[in-house]
N, C-alpha and C positions, 0 to 999 in steps of 0.2 A: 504494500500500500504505500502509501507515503512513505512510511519510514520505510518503507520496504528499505526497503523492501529487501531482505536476511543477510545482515553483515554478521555471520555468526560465531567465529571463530574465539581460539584463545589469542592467535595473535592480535585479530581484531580487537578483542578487549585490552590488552595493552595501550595500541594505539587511542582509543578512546578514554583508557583513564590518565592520559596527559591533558585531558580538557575537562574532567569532570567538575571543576571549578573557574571554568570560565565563564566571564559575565555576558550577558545577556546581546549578540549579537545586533544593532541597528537595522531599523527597518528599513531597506533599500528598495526603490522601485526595479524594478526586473524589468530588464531591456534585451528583447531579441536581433538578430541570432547569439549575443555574447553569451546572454545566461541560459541559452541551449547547449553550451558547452560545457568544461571543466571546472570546476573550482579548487585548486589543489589548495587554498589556505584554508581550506575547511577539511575536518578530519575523516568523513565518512560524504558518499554522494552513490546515489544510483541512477542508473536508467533504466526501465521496467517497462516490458513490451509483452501486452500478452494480448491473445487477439483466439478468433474464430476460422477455421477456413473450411470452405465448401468448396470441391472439385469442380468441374467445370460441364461435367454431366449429372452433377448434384445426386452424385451418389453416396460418396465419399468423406466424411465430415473429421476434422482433427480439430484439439485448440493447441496454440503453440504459446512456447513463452522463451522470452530471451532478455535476459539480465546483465549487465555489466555493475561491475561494484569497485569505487576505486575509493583505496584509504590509505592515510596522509603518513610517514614516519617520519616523527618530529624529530628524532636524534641526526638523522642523517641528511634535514635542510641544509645545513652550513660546510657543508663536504662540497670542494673546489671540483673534486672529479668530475668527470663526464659520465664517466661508470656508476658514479653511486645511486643505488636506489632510494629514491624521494617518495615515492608512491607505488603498494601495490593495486593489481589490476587483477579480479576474481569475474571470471563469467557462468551462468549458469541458462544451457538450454534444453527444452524439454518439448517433447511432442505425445499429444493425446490423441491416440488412434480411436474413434467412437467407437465404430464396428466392432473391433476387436479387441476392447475395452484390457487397453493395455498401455501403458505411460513408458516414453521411451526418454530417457535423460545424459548428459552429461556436462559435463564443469574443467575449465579452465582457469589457471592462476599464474601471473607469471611478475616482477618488476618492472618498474618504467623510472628513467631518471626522471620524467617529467619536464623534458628540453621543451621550451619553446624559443622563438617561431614556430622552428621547423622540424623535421622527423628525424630522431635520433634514430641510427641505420645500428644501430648498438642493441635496441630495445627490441623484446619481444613483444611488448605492452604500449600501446601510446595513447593520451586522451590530448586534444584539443580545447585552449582555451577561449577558442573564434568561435566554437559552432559545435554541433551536435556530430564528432566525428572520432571513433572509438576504434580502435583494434589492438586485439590480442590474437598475435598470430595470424591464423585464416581465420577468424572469425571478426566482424566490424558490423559497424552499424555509423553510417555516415547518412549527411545531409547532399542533395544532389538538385539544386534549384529548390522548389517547394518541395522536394519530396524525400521522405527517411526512407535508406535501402538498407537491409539487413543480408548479412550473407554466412550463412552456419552450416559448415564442413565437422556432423558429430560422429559421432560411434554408430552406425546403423541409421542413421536419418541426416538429411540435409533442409537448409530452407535457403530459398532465393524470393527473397520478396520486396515489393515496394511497396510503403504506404504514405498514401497520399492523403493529404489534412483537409477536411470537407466542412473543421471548423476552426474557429480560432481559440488560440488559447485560455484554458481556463485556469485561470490562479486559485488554488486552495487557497482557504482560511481568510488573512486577513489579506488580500489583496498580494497575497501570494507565501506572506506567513505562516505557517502552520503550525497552532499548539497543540501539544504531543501529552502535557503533562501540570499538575499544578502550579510545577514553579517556568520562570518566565525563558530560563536556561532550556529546556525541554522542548524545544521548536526547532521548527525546521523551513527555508524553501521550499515549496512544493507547489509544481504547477503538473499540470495533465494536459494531454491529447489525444479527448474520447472520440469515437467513432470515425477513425483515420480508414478510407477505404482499399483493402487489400488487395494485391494480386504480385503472381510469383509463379513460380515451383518448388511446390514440399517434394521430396523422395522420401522412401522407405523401404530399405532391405531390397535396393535395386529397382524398386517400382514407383516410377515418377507418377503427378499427378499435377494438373494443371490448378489452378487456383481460380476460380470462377466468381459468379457476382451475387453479393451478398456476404460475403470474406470482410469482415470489421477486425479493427483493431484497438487498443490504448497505450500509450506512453503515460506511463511517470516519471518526471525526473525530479528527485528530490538532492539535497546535503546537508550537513547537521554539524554542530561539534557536538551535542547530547541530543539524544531523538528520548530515549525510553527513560521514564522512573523509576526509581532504585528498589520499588515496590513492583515493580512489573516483571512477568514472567513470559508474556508472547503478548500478542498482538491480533485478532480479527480482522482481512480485511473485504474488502470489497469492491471491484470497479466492475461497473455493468451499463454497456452499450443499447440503450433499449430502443425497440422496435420505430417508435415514433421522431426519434433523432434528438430523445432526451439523453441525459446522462446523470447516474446517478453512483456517487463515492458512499462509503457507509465505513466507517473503524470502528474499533474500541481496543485498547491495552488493558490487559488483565493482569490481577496478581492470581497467588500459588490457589487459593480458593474459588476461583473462576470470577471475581466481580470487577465490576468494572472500576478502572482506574481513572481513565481519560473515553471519551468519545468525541466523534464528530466526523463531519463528512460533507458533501455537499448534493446540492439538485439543480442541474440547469436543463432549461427547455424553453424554446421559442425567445432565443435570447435571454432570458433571464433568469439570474443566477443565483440562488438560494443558499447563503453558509449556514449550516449545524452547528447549534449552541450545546456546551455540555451537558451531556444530561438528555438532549433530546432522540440516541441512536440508541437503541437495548440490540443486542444477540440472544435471541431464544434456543438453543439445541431443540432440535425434535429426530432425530436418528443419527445413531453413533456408527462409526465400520473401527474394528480394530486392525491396528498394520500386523502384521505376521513380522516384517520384518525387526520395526523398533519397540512392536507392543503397547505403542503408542495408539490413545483412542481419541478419534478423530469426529467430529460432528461433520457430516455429510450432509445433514437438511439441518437450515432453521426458519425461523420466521426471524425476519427485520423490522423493526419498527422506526419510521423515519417523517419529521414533520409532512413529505410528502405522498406517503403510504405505507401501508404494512406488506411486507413482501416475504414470499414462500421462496426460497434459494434452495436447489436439487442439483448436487451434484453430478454432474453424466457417467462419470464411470468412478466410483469410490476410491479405490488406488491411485490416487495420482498424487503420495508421498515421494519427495524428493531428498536421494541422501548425498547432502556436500559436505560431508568429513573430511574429503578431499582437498576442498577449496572453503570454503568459509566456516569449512568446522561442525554443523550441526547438519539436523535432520525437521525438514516442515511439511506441509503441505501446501501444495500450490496448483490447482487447476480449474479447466471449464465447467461451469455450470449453467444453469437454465432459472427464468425471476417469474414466477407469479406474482400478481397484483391481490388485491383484497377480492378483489372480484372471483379468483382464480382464472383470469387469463393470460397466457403467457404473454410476456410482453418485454422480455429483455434477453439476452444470452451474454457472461464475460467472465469472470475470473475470482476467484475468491481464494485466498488467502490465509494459513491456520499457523502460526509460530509457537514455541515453546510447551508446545503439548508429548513431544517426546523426552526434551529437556527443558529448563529455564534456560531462556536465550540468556548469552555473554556477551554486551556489545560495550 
């Protein structure tokens, strides 16, 4: 979600407890394409793409997700080298095959001095402080006129996609501020772009498929020096592309008894833009699936309650636990889902979000 979106690691928690007493960040107007880009004087930042896509004979339906996570090491700023690592670069991508309700994943992690201008030929990692332009390795997610292209060379699946922005940007919280938590430390940037419209080719296990119409996407890009409260244990989230060309954000951050710490979220449609005051987002569980893997139990259905409806959220395929022990450390849940309305009529499809339910997140 916002915070997203899982810097989970132990290293990561190092990196972030160099800031855990840092004050209270200035509210800066957010100016595009700069703040589509990198911020390496902040400790934690993501970029979060998770979307929909339907083949092209509309047979075929996957959700996909593709994550970039770049975090700051404070010790190694003032190192003359060219060699030294300033920032690492953690990726995570994952594909949901509906059909055959099976979740195919993998993760990337590698340093980046963090040279600008230009591309250090040194790094296997680079983030851009101009614009929305990301690689690790063969994997990148860049800006190309109006339009974000992703390109993921994974273990058993590929994605080749462009998405193209059908709205303009929406700034979480306060005009692009976002509180995370009681204290005023606990915020973050965070803007979104919902309902970017997809197309590409996904493969899998050698079998390409075209990407057809009705393929939605979302971006988040978020960065923090402190996102979570020292009382919090994961996070709920939610971003959902709905049918009429609303859009609707839903969070809450939990401690170890499941209540809520922080909420909020937002609603826009027909131009207008609705923030979430605390207190006004609840997470109800109504069906659990346990992972086999982590043992970890995971609520696959709830109901949303949100100033602008109450919403039934159904997982499409229950497994779609992701394990980055690898690269950020921990194990979450991250996948497509489908939104009834109060009504019961479906009326959204995107992505929902479940952290620290196998462990208490470390960030």
């Amino acid at each position: 979600m916002l915070d997203r979106r899982a810097m989970l690691g132990a290293g990561l928690g190092a990196t972030l407890a160099m800031h855990l007493n840092a004050a209270p960040f200035p509210h800066q107007t957010l100016m595009f394409p700069r703040d589509a880009g990198a911020h390496p004087d902040y400790a934690i930042e993501w970029w979060y793409v998770t979307g929909y896509a339907l083949d092209d004979k509309a047979e075929t339906a996957f959700g996909f997700q593709l994550t970039f996570f770049r975090s700051r090491l404070p010790k190694t700023q003032e190192m003359k080298s060219g060699l030294a690592a300033r920032q690492l670069v953690f990726a995570h991508a994952a594909l949901t095959d509906v059909r055959g309700r099976k979740l195919w994943h993998d993760q990337r992690m590698a340093r980046s001095s963090g040279a600008e201008p230009g591309y250090n030929p040194n790094d296997a990692a680079w983030t851009s402080t101009r614009d929305t332009n990301i690689q690790l390795r063969d994997w990148t997610l860049t800006r190309q006129g109006a339009d974000l292209h992703a390109h993921i060379n994974a273990n058993e699946f590929s994605l080749a996609l462009k998405l193209a922005a059908s709205q303009p940007v929406l700034l979480q919280g306060d005009r692009g501020l976002s509180q995370k938590g009681p204290d005023s430390t606990q915020t973050s940037y965070y803007y979104s772009l919902p309902q970017l419209q997809v197309r590409g080719e996904i493969a899998l296990q050698g079998k390409r498929f075209t990407v057809g119409a009705g393929s939605t996407a979302w971006l988040d890009h978020e960065w923090s020096h402190q996102i979570m409260p020292p009382t919090a244990v994961g996070w709920d989230w939610l971003g959902i592309n709905l049918f009429d060309g609303s859009a609707l954000t839903a969070f809450r951050l939990r401690d170890k008894q499941g209540n809520a710490v922080w909420d909020g979220g937002s609603f826009r449609t027909r131009g207008k833009l609705f923030i979430f005051q605390r207190g006004e987002v609840t997470f109800k569980p109504q069906r659990n699936w346990k992972s086999p893997l982590s043992q970890a139990s995971y609520p696959v259905e709830w109901i949303v309650r949100t100033p602008a409806d109450f919403y039934t959220v159904r997982a499409l395929v229950d497994n779609q636990e992701m394990d980055s022990r690898a690269s950020t450390g921990g194990i979450y849940w991250e996948g497509l889902c489908e939104v009834w309305d109060s009504n019961q009529r479906l009326v959204g499809r995107g992505y929902l979000e479940m952290t620290g339910y196998a462990s208490p997140m470390r960030l």
